[in-house]
C-alpha positions in Angstrom: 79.3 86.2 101.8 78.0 85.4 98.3 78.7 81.4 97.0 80.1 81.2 93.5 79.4 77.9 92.5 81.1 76.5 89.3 79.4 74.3 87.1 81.6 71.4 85.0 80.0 69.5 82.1 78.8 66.0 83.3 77.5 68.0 87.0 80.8 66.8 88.2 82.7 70.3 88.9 82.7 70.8 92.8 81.2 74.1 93.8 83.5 76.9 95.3 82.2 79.1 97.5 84.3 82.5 98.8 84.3 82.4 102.6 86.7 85.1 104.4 89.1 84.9 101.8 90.6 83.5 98.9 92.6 81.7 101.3 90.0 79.9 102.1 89.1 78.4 98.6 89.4 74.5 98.2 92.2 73.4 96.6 90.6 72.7 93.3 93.2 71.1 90.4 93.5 72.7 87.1 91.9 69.3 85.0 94.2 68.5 81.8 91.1 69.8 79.7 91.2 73.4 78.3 88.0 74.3 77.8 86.3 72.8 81.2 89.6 75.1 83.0 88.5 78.1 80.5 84.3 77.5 81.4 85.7 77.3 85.3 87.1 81.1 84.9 85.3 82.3 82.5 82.1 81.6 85.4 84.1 83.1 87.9 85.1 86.0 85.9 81.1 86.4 84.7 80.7 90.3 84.1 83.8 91.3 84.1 84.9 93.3 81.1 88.5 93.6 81.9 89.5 90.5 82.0 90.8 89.0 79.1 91.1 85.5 77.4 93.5 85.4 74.8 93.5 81.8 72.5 95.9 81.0 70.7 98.5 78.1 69.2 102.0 77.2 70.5 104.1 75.7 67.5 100.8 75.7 65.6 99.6 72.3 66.8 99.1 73.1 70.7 96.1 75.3 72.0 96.8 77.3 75.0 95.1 80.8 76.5 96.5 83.7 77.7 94.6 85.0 80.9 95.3 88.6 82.2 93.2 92.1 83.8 93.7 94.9 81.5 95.2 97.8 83.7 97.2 95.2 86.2 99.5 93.5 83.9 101.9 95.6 80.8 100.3 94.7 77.7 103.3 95.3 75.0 105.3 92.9 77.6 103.4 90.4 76.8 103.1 90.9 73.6 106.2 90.8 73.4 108.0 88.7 75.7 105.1 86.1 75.4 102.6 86.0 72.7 105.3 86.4 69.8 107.6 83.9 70.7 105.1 81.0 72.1 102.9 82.3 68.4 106.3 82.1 65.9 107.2 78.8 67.7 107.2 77.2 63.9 109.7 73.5 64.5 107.9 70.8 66.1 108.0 70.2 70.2 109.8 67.7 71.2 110.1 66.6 74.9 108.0 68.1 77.8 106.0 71.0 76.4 105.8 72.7 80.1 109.6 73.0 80.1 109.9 74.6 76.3 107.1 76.8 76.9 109.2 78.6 79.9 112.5 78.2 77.9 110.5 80.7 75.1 109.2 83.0 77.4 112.3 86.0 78.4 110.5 87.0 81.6 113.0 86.7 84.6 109.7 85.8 86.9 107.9 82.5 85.9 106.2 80.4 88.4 104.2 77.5 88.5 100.9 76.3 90.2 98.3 73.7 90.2 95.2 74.8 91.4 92.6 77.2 90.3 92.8 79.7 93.4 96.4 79.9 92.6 95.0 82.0 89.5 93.0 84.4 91.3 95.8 85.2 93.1 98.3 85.5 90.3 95.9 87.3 88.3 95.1 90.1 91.0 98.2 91.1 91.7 98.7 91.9 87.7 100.9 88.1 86.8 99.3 87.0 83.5 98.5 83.3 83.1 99.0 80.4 80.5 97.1 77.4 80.8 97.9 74.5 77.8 96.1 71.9 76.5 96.7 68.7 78.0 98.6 70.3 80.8 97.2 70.1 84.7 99.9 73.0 85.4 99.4 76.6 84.1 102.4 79.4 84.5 102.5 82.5 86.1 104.4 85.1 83.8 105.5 88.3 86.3 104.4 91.0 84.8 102.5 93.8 86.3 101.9 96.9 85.6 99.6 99.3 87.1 99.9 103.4 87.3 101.3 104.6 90.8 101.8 108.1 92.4 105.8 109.1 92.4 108.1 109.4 95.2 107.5 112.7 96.8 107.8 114.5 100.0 104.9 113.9 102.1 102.4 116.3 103.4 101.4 115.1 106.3 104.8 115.3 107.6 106.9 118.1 106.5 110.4 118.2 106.4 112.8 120.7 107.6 115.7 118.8 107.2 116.2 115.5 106.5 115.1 113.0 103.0 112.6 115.0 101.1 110.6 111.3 100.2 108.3 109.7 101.7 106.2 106.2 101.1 104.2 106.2 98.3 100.7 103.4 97.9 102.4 100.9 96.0 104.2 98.3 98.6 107.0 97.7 96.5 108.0 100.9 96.2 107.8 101.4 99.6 110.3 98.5 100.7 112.9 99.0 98.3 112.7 102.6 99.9 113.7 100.9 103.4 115.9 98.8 101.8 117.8 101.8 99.9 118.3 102.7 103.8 119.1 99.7 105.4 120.9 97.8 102.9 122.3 94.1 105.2 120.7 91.1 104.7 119.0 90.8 108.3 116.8 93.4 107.0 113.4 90.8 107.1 110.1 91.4 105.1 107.2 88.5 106.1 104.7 89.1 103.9 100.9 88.3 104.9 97.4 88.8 103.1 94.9 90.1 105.3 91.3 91.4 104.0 88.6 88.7 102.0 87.7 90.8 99.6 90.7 93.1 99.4 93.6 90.7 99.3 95.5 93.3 100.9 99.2 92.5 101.3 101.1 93.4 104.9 105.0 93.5 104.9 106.3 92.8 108.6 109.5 94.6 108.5 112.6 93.7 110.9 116.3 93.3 111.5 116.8 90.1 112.5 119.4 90.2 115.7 118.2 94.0 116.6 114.1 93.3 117.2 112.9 90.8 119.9 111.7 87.5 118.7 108.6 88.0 121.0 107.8 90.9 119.9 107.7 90.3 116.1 105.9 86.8 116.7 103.5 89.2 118.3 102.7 91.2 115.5 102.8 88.7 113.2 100.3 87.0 115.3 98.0 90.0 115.9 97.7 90.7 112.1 97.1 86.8 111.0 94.3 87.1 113.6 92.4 89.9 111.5 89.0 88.5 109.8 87.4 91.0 108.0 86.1 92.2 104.8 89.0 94.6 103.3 91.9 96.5 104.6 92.2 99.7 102.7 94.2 101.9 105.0 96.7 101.8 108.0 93.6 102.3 110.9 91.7 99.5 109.8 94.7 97.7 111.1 95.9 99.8 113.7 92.5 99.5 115.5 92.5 95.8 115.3 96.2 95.2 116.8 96.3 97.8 119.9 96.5 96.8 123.2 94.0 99.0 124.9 91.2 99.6 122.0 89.5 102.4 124.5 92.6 104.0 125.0 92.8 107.9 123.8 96.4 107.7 123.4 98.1 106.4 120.3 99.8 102.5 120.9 101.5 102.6 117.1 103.4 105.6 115.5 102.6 105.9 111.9 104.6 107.9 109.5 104.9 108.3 105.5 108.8 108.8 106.1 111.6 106.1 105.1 114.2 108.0 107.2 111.8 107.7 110.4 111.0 103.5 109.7 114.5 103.0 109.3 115.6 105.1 112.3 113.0 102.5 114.5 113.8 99.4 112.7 117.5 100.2 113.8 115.9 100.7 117.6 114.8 97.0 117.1 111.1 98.2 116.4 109.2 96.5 113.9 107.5 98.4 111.1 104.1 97.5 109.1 104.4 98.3 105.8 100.3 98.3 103.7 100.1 98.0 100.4 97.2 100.9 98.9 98.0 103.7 102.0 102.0 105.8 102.2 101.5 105.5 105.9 103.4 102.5 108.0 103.0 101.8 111.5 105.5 101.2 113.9 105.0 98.9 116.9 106.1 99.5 119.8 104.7 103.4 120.9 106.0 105.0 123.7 104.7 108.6 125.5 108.0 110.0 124.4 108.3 108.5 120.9 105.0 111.2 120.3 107.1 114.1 121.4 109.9 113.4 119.4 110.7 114.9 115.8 113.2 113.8 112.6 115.3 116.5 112.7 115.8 115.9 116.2 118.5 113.6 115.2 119.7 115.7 112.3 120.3 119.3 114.4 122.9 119.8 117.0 122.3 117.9 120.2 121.8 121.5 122.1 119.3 122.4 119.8 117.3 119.5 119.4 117.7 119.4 123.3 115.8 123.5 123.6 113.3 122.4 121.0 112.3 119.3 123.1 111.7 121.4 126.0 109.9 123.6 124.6 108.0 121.3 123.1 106.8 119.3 126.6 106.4 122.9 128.3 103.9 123.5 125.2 102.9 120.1 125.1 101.2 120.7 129.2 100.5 124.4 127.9 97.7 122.7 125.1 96.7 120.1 127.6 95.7 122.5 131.0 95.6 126.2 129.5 92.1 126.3 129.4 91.5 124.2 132.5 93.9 126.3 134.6 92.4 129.6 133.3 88.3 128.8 134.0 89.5 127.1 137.4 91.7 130.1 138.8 89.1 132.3 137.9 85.9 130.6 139.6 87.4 129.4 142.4 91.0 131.2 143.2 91.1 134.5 142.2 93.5 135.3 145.0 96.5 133.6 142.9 96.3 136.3 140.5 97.7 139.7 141.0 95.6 142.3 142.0 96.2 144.6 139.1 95.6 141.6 136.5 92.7 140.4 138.3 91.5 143.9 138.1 92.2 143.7 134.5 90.4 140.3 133.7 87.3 141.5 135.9 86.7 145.1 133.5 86.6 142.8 130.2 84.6 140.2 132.1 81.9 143.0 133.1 79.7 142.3 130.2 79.9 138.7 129.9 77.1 137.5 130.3 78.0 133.4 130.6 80.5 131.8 133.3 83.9 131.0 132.5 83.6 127.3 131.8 80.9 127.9 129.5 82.9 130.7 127.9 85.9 128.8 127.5 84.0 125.8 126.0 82.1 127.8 123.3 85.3 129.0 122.2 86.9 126.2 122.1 84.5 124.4 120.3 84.5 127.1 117.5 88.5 126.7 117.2 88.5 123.5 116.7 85.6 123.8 114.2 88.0 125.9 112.4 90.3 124.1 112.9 88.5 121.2 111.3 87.2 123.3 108.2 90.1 124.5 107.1 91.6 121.0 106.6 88.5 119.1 104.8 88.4 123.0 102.5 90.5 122.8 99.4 94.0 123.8 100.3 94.1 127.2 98.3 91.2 128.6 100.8 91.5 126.0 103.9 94.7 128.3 104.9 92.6 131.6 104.2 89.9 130.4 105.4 91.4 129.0 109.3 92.7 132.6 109.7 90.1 134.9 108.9 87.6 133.3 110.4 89.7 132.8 113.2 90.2 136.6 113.4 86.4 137.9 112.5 85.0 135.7 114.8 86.6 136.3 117.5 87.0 140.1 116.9 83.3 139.8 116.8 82.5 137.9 119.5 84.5 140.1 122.0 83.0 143.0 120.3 79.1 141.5 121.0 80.2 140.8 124.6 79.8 137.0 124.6 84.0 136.4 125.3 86.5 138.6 127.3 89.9 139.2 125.2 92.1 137.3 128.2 89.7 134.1 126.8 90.7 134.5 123.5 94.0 134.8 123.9 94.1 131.9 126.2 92.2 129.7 123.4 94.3 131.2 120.7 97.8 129.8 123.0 96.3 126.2 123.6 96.0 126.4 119.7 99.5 127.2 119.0 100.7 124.9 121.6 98.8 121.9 119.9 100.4 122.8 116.5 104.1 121.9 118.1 103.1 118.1 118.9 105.1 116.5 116.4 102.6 113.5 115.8 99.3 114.6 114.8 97.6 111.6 116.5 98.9 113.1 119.6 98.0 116.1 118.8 94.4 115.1 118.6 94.0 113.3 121.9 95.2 116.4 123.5 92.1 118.1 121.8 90.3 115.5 123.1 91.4 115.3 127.0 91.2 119.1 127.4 87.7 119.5 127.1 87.0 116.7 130.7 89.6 118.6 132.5 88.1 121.6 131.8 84.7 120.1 132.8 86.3 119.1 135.8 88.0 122.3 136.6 84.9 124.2 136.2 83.2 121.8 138.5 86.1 121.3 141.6 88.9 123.9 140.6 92.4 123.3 140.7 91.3 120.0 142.9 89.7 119.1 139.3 92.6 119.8 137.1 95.1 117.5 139.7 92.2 114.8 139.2 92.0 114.7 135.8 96.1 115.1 135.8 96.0 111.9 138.1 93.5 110.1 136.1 95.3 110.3 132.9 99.1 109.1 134.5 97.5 106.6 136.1 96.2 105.4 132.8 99.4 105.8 131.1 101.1 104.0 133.8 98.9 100.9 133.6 99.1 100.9 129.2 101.1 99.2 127.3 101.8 98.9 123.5 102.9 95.3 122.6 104.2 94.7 126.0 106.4 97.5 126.5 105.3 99.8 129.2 104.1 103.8 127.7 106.2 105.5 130.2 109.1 103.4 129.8 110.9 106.0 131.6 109.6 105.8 134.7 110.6 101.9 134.5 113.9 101.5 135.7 115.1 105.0 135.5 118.3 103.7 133.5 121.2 106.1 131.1 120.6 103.6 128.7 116.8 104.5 128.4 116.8 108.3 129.2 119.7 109.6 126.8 116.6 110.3 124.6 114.0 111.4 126.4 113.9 114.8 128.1 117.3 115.6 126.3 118.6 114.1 123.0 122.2 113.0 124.0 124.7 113.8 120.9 124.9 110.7 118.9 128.3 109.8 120.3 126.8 109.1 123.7 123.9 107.3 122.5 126.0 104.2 121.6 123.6 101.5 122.9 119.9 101.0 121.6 116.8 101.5 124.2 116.9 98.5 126.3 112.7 97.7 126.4 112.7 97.9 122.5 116.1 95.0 122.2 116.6 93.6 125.3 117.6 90.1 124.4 119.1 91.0 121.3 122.5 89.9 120.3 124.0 93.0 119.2 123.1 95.9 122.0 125.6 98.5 120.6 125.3 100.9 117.9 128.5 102.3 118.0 131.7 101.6 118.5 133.0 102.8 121.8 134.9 106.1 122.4 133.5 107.6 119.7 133.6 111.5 121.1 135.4 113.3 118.9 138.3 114.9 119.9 140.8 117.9 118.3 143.8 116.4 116.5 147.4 116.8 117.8 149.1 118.0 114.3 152.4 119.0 114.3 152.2 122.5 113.7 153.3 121.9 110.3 152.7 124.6 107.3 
């Protein structure tokens, strides 16, 4: 880290020197003398042109200066709401000039501080400043104003039905979004600045009664703990928080949806909101919570209940295809039909590699693909995944390096990994399937049950901020399982998951014998 060192007429200003943050400044007082405050910032600020000094003259008699960055704060505000009426001040002050200096200002938000690292913060968060003459207290005006993207739906996470918005990069925009859901006071937003450089702020969402007092002092320990240079998106923090760092699997969801936060926070989850990125994490993860989708919760029960299954059956499908396919084929051909085996053997009569080198190559190239299409601009990344998709493996079945069954085997895995909801999910499933396949090339079907063993006994043994992964296989309880391989209709599910609120005051989320049932009328006309 570079020093900034401040220099004060007389060789009496103290140095200050920028350490991990601003933080970490010394609490240096604003002295009652305008122009050494002005030479302190105006060294600070050295080189940089958008920062802006305004002088000028309250009630003609009193010097003062206006301190701003142009593009953070709104300009004809200030004009406005503070130049022109501090400016046209014209009788004579009389009493504390601090007091009628804020009585002139209209701006609902007016603070005050004392120290000169209260201004960098003010100022970089888009609050103009007025220091006066004589005064060892300046004023924060709040006003900011800064462009930012509108409220859209997102991309990463599209909706079939449900709230077509999602989080946006501005922080502010994204709790009054939660708070447009969950409207009750116990609704609780700690705020904390994490980054050196970056000033990045961190909203630690909660209900208060609903989440576990361990487990927010957790989080809110976890992130206070994070010493580093900048934060400018979601992983830098997700990587520094998990539990297992080494772990493939995901230990915190993250989602650009309000609906989805607000669904968790009422689990008693806690949600970390970033300001600069439209994706929030939620702590804690579970294996489940990866298979499970928004409109879930907004279909029919029975529905939501077939899509789940076919989800996990294509969730094992994406996961072992491959492995089962190059193992049954090198070491137990007798588990396949005669006829098919028959079958398999004629398109294999040309190819001139073994299975487990035939299913890697092709796998390699789909997920090469795979990966084009989404860093190629989106009118052509489409096109693009397809064709090539098509050509090369029309032509590499046509040159004899692949059999069709191999294709068609890679080409299911594929389509299987598209129907994990989560995309971080999705990716460790790309991940795992090329050991197991390794493995199955090397022992068989006795390498596919090792690798299967492997990665349940690492689930079994993760956690994400204390809560066990498979926090199914913990207890076994109604209260836990109502979402899991089945989503109970909401009238059933009228207590929150036990591991995410277990000490909380308020357990229920529905009133009891809420079934509905067929009214008795009358039989009137």
């Amino acid at each position: 880290m570079r020093n900034m060192g401040f220099r004060k007429r007389r060789g009496d200003t103290p140095n200050i020197q920028f350490k991990e943050s601003m933080n970490s400044l010394p609490e240096i007082p604003l002295n009652s003398s305008l122009d050494l405050n002005i030479d302190i910032l105006k060294s600070a600020y050295k080189d940089c042109a958008d920062v802006v000094f305004r002088n000028f003259s309250i009630s003609s008699e009193i010097n003062a200066v206006l301190l701003y960055i142009d593009g953070l704060s709104n300009t004809e505000e200030i004009d406005q709401h503070v130049l022109m009426p501090l400016i046209q001040l014209k009788n004579p002050i009389e009493g504390p000039i601090f007091e009628r200096v804020k009585k002139e200002i209209s701006v609902s938000d007016i603070q005050e501080f004392s120290t000169i690292p209260d201004i960098f913060k003010q100022i970089s968060i888009g609050n103009p400043i007025i220091l006066i003459e004589r005064q060892t207290k300046g004023i924060s005006v709040g006003l900011p104003k800064w462009e930012k993207r509108s409220i859209k739906e997102p991309d990463a996470e599209t909706v079939i039905r449900g709230p077509r918005e999602g989080f946006v990069e501005t922080l502010r925009v994204n709790t009054s979004l939660l708070r447009r859901k969950i409207r009750h006071p116990l609704l609780k937003m700690k705020q904390i600045s994490i980054g050196g450089y970056t000033e990045t702020q961190v909203i630690v969402a909660y209900i208060e009664g609903l989440s576990q007092n361990s487990l927010v002092d957790e989080v809110t320990h976890r992130l206070k703990r994070i010493k580093m240079d900048g934060i400018l998106e979601s992983g830098y923090i997700e990587e520094m928080i998990q539990d297992s760092p080494l772990s493939p699997f995901p230990q915190l969801l993250n989602t650009e949806r309000p609906d989805v936060a607000a669904a968790c926070l009422l689990e008693g989850r806690v949600v970390i909101l970033i300001d600069g990125t439209p994706f929030s994490l939620i702590a804690p993860c579970t294996f489940t919570s990866l298979l499970q989708a928004p409109e879930d919760y907004y279909n029919p029960f029975y529905i939501s209940t077939l899509i789940r299954w076919l989800r996990y059956i294509f969730f094992f499908i994406g996961l072992l295809a491959p492995s089962a396919y190059v193992a049954i084929l090198t070491f137990h051909q007798e588990m396949l039909p005669t006829s098919l085996l028959l079958t398999i053997a004629q398109s294999r009569e040309q190819i001139p590699f073994p299975a487990l080198v035939e299913a890697f190559m092709m796998e390699v190239t789909f997920e090469a693909l795979r990966e084009a299409g989404v860093r190629l601009p989106k009118q052509v990344g489409a096109a693009v995944s397809i064709v090539g998709a098509l050509v090369i493996g029309q032509a590499a079945t046509a040159a004899g390096l692949v059999s069709s069954p191999m294709v068609m085997v890679v080409a299911i895995t594929g389509i299987a990994s598209f129907l994990v909801p989560r995309y971080a999910a999705g990716i460790t499933i790309r991940l795992l399937r090329f050991p197991i396949m390794i493995l199955s090339g090397m022992l068989g079907l006795l390498g596919v049950m090792l690798g299967i063993t492997t990665i349940v006994a690492h689930l079994c043994t993760l956690k994400s901020f204390g809560v066990p992964y498979l926090n199914t296989a913990v207890g076994l309880k109604l209260r836990n399982i109502k979402d899991v391989l089945v989503r109970a209709p909401w009238w059933a599910m009228d207590t929150r998951p036990e591991l995410f609120s277990e000490d909380t005051r308020n357990p229920r989320r529905e009133a009891e014998n809420q079934m509905p049932s067929p009214e008795k009328g009358d039989g009137g006309s």
